[in-house]
Structures are given as C-alpha cells and as structure tokens.
C-alpha positions as CSV (number, residue, x, y, z in Angstrom):
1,X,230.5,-119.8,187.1
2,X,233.9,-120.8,188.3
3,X,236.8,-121.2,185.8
4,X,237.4,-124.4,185.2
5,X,241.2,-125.4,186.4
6,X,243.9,-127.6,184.9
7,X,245.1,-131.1,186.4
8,X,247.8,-130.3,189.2
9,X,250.7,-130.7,188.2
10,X,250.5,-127.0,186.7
11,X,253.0,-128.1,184.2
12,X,250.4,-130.9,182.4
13,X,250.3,-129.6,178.8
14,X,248.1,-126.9,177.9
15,X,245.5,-129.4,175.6
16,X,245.3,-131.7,178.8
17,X,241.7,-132.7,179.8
18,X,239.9,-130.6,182.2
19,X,239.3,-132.6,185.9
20,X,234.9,-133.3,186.6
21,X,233.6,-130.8,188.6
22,X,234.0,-132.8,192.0
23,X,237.8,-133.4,191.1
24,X,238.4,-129.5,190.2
25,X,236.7,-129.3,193.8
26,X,238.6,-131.6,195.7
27,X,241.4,-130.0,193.6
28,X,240.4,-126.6,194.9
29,X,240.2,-128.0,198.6
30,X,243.8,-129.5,198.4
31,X,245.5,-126.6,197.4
32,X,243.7,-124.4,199.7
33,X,244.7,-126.6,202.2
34,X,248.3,-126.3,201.3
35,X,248.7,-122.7,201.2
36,X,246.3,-121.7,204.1
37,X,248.7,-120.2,206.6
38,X,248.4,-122.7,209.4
39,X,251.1,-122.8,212.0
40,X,253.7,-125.7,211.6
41,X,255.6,-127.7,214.6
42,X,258.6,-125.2,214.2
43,X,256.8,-122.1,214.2
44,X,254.9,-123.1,216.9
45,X,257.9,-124.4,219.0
46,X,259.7,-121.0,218.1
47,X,256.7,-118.8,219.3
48,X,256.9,-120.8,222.4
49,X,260.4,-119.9,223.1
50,X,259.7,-116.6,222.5
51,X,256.9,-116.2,225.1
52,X,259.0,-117.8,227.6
53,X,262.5,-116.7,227.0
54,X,261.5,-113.3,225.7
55,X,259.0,-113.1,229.3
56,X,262.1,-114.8,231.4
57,X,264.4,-111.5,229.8
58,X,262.1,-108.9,230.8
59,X,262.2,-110.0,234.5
60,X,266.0,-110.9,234.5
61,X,266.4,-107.3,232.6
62,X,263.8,-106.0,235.7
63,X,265.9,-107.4,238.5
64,X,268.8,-105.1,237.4
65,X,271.1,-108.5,237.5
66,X,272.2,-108.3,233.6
67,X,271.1,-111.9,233.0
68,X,270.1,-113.7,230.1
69,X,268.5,-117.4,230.4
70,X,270.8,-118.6,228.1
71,X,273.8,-118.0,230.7
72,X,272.0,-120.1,233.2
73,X,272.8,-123.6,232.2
74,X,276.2,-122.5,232.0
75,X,276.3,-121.4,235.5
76,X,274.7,-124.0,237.0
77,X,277.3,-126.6,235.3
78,X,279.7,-124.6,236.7
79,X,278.5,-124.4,240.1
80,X,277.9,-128.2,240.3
81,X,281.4,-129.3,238.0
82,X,283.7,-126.3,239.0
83,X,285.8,-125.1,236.5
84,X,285.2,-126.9,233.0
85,X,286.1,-126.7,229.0
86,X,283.6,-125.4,227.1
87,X,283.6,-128.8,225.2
88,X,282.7,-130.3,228.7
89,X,279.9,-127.9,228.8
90,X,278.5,-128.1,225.6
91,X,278.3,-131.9,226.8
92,X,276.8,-131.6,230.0
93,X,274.1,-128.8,228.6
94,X,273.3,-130.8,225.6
95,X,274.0,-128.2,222.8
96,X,276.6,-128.1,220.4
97,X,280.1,-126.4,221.2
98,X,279.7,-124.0,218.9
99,X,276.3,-122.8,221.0
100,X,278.3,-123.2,224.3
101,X,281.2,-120.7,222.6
102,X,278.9,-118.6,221.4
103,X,277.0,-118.4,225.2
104,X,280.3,-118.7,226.6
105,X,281.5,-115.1,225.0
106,X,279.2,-113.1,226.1
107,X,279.7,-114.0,229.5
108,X,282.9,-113.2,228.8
109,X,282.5,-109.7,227.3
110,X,280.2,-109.1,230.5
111,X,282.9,-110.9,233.1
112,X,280.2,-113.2,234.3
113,X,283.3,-115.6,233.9
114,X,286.9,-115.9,232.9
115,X,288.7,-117.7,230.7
116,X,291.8,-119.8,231.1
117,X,294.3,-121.8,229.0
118,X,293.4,-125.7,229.5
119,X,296.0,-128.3,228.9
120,X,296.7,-128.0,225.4
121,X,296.8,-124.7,223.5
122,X,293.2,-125.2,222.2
123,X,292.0,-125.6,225.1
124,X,289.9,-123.1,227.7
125,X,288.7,-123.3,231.1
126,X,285.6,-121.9,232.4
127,X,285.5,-120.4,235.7
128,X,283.0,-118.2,237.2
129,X,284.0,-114.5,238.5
130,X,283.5,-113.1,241.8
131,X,281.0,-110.8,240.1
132,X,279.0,-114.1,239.1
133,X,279.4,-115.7,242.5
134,X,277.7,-113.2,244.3
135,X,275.1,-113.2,242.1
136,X,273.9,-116.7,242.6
137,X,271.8,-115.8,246.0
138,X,269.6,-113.5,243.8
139,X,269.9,-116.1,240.8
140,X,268.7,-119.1,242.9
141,X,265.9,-117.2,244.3
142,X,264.4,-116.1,240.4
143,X,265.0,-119.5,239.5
144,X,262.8,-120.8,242.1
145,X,260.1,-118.1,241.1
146,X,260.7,-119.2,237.2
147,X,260.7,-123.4,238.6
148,X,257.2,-122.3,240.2
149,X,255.5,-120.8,237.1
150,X,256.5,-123.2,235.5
151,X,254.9,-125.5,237.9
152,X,251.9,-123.6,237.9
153,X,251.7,-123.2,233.6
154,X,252.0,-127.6,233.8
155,X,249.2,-127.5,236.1
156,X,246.7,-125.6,233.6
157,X,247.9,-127.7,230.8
158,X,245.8,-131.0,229.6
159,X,249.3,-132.2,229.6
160,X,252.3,-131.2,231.5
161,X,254.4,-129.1,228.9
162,X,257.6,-130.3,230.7
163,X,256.4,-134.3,230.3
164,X,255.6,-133.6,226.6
165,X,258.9,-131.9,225.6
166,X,261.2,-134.8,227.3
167,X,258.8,-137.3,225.8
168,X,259.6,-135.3,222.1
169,X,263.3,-135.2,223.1
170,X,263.5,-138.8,223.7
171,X,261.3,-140.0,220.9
172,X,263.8,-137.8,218.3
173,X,266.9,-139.1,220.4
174,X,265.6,-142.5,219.2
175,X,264.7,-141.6,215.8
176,X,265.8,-138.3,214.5
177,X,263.5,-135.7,212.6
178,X,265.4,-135.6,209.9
179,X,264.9,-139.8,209.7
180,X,261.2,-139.1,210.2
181,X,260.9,-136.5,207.1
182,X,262.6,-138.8,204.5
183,X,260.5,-141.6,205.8
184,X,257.4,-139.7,205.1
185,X,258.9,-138.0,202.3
186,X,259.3,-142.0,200.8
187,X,255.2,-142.8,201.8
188,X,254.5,-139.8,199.9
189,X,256.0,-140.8,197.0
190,X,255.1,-144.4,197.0
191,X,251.6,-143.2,197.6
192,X,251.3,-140.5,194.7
193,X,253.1,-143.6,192.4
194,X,249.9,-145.7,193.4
C-alpha cells in the first residue's frame, strides 16, 4: 500500500490532514507531471541551433574556408552597406552590439576584416579584407547549397520552419516573452487564490 502523502505545499504543518485517496492521486499525477523531464521551448529552440549551426560548421570547417555562420550576417551587411560601425551592424543584423563586437573580433583576430577609427574616438569602421573578398565566390555558392536545404527541410515540415520562426519573432516583437511570463505568472496566482 502506498504511503499516504502530505498536502502540497510540503511546508503544511506536520499534524495537517491527510488528502482522500483520489486527491493524493491527482497529487501524485501533478507532481509527476512537474518533474518529468520533458523538453521546454528553450531547450528545444537551443537543440535546434545546435543541429543547424553545429551541421552548417562542419561543412564550412570541410570547405577549408575558416568560416563560421556567425560571420555571415556580418559579411553580407558589409557587402550590401560597404564599410559600417559596428553599432550600424548590430542594427541592420538585429542583435545587440555587444554580439556584433563579440562576432566582430574574431573576424578580426582571423583578418576576415579590418578595423578603422570612425568619426569620434569611440568609434570603428568595418571593412572587409582582401582575404574576405575573394572569399565571397566560394561563400555565395555554400550559401546557395545551405538556402536549398533549407528549402528542402521547409518542404518536409507540416509547417514551414522559416514561416513559424518570423511568425514567433513578430508575435514577441509585439508582445515580449518576458511580458507573456508575468502575465501567466499573474493567472497563476489568481487561479491558485481561487
């Protein structure tokens, strides 16, 4: 026979009634369902990344170019804007400048581009090397390939995965998470007052 379990919270008093069989059930089946290990949105979204950036290295690091997908958006800002801050980047990219400086200096330490003072003394300029520039042939041609599988991944989806993701950017652009949690967060509470 199963032991019989206090009320949740754990910290009701010691003498505190024990729940009716059903309740210590549905207690049972609550916590289970709290502590099962079942994936969450962010582990998910970062396993995603993983299988697609980690897949994306392995045929950049195959191709012999010494290219990470990270340094892409960067070039391609630079290819369409010339030679740009790294605040202008971080803008047109949609990341924060700190992520754009950090991107920024390791194409730096690899002279996949240069740096140069801007107009004020805080200030830098990106602008591409010639080591980067002929580069871009090969680079245009593996981002075809990657634009294709990407293509074809959409395709075997019940959903494109491309349609999806700017639907979930645009819906958080409108409403952030962090809005969304301390709305629910607020339901919760109201509920478990009820």
């Amino acid at each position: 026979m199963a032991t019989p379990i206090k009320p949740y919270p754990s910290s009701a008093p010691a003498d505190a009634p024990l729940l009716p069989a059903h309740a210590q059930l549905q207690q049972r089946l609550y916590i289970s369902a709290m502590t099962q290990p079942t994936p969450t949105l962010g582990t998910l979204v970062r396993h995603l990344i993983e299988l697609l950036d980690g897949d994306l290295e392995a045929v950049y690091a195959a191709s012999g170019l010494g290219w990470r997908p990270r340094y892409t958006p960067v070039l391609r800002t630079l290819m369409r804007l010339g030679p740009t801050s790294i605040k202008t980047l971080a803008h047109e990219i949609g990341i924060t400048h700190s992520a754009a400086s950090q991107t920024i200096a390791q194409m730096d330490k690899a002279r996949l581009i240069a740096l140069k003072p801007g107009t004020d003394a805080r200030e830098r300029i990106v602008v591409l090397t010639a080591k980067t520039k002929k580069m871009i042939p090969a680079l245009q041609h593996q981002w075809a390939a990657t634009n294709a599988a990407a293509a074809q991944l959409d395709a075997e989806l019940s959903s494109p995965l491309s349609a999806i993701l700017k639907e979930a950017i645009a819906a958080l652009n409108q409403r952030p998470f962090a809005t969304r949690i301390n709305s629910a967060a607020e339901m919760l509470r109201s509920e478990h007052t009820l």
